[in-house]
C-alpha positions in Angstrom: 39.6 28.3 53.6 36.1 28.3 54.4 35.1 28.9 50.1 37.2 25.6 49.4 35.1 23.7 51.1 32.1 25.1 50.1 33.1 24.1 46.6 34.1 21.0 47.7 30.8 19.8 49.7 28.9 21.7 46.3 31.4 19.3 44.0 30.5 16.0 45.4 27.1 16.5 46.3 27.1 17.0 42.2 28.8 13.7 41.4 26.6 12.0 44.0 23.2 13.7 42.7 24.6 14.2 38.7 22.0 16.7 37.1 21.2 16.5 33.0 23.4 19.3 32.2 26.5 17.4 34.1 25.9 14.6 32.7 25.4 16.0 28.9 28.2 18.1 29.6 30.5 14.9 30.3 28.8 12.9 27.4 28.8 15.6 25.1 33.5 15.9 25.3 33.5 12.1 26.1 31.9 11.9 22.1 34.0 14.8 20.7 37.2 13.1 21.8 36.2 9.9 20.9 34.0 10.2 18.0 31.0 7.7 20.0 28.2 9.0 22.2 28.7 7.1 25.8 25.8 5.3 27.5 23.9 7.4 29.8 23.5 5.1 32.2 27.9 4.4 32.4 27.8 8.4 32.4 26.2 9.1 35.7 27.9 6.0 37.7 31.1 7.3 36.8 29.9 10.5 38.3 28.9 8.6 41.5 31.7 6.6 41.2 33.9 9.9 41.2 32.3 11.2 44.3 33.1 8.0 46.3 36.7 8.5 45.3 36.8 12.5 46.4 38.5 12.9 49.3 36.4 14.5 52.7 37.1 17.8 54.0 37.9 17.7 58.0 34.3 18.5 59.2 32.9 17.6 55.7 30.1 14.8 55.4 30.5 12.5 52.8 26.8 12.8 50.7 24.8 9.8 51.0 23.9 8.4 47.5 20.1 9.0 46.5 19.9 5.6 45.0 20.8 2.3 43.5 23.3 3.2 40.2 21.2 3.1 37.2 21.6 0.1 35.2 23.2 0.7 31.5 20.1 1.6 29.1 19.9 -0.7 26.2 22.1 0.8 23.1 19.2 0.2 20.5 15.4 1.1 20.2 13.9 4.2 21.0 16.0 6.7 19.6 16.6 9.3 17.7 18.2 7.4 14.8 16.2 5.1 12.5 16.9 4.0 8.8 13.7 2.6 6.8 13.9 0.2 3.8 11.7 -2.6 2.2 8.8 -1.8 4.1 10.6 -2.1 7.8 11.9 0.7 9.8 14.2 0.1 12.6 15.2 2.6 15.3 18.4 2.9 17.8 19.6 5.1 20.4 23.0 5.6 18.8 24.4 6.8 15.3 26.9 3.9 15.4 24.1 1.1 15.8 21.8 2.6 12.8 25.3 2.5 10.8 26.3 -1.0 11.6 22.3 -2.1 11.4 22.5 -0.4 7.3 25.6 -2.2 6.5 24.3 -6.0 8.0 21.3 -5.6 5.9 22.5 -4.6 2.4 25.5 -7.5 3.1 23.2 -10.1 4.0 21.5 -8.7 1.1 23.9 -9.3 -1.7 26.5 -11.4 -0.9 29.3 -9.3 -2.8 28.4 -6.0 -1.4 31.0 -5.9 0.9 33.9 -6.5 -1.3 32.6 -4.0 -3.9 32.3 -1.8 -1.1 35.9 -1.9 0.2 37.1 -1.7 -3.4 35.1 1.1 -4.2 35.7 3.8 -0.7 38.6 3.6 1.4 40.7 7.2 3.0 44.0 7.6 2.1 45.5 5.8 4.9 42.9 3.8 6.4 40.1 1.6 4.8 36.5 2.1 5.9 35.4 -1.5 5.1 38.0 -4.1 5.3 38.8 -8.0 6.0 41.4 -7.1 8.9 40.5 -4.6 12.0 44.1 -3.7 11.7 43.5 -1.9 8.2 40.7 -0.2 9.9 42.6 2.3 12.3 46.3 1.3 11.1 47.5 4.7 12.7 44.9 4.6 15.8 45.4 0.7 16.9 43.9 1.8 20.0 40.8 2.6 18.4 40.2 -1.2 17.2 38.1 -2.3 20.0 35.9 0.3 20.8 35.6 1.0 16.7 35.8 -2.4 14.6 31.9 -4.2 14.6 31.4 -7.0 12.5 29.0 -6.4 9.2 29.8 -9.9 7.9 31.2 -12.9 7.8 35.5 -11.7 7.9 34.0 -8.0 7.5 34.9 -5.1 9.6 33.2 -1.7 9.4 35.1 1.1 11.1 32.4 3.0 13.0 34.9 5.6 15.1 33.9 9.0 13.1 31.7 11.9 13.0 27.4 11.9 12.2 28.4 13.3 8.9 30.9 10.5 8.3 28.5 7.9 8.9 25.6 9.7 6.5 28.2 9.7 4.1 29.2 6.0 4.2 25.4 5.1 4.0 24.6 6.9 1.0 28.0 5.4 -0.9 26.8 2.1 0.6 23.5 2.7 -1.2 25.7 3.3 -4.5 27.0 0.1 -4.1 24.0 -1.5 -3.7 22.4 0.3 -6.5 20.0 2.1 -4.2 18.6 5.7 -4.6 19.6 6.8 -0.8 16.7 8.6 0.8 14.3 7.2 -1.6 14.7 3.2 -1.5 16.8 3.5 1.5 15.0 6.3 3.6 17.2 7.5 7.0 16.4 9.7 9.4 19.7 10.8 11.2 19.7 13.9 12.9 22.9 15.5 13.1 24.0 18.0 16.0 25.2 21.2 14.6 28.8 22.4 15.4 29.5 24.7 18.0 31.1 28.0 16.9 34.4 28.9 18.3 35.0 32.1 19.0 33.0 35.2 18.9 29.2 35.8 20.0 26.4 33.8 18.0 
């Protein structure tokens, strides 16, 4: 059918040459399934990557790549996230970093912040702070190594939820450290509204 291929030559030339709105599109259900934003730079070779593996129409040409695959960007600096405190401000490109980067500081801080911390906040199955990955994602194991980063020596921060997760564990991580959050510990941590289902907006 001469439409089916028309898609088809239309398809990879799209993986091959991936436009913003592909690529944002992919990034954008790669995050809500996982609960972390995927590097740009991964996103559009796995495009490419994905048109090398489509199979060729009889008759079809394979599109040429338009260039070298970008390299990964760097995960911090530059972005939209940045947390400010004792006179330094420090900005990343991912919510995860900034959340990791506020829990480093206050630990190396005050060396008992951690374990008041994990004594304090923990969900109902799973801990949110904790001396074992395991305890962590006890019900997600799979999530361990994509969602366990170190905070501190035999600390584990579990970093796999949503923005408004992670604003809420820096402002009771601010409690703990007897801070005043977005006074003494100023963050600015844009979060992306929820799309409506259903309905017209």
């Amino acid at each position: 059918m001469k439409g089916r291929k028309v898609f088809s030559s239309v398809w990879q030339r799209l993986l091959a040459e991936p436009s913003p709105r592909l690529e944002e599109a992919l990034s954008d259900a790669v995050e809500k399934k996982t609960g972390v934003p995927p590097d740009r730079g991964l996103v559009a070779a796995f495009l490419r990557e994905q048109a090398e593996a489509a199979p060729i129409e009889e008759g079809q040409d394979r599109p040429a790549p338009s260039g070298p695959l970008p390299a990964p960007a760097p995960s911090r600096g530059g972005g939209p996230f940045s947390f400010s405190f004792a006179g330094e401000t420090r900005s990343f490109r991912y919510a995860k970093d900034l959340l990791v980067a506020v829990f480093r500081k206050l630990a190396a801080r005050d060396p008992g912040f951690c374990e008041r911390y994990a004594g304090r906040y923990y969900g109902t199955k799973r801990r949110y702070l904790a001396t074992r990955r395991e305890d962590l994602f006890p019900d997600t194991p799979e999530r361990i190594a994509i969602g366990a980063v170190s905070v501190a020596s035999g600390w584990w921060l579990g970093t796999h939820m949503g923005n408004s997760q992670k604003v809420l564990r820096i402002r009771e991580a601010c409690e703990v450290a007897g801070l005043r959050f977005e006074e003494d510990l100023v963050v600015d941590f844009p979060i992306r509204p929820r799309r409506r289902r259903g309905g017209r907006s």
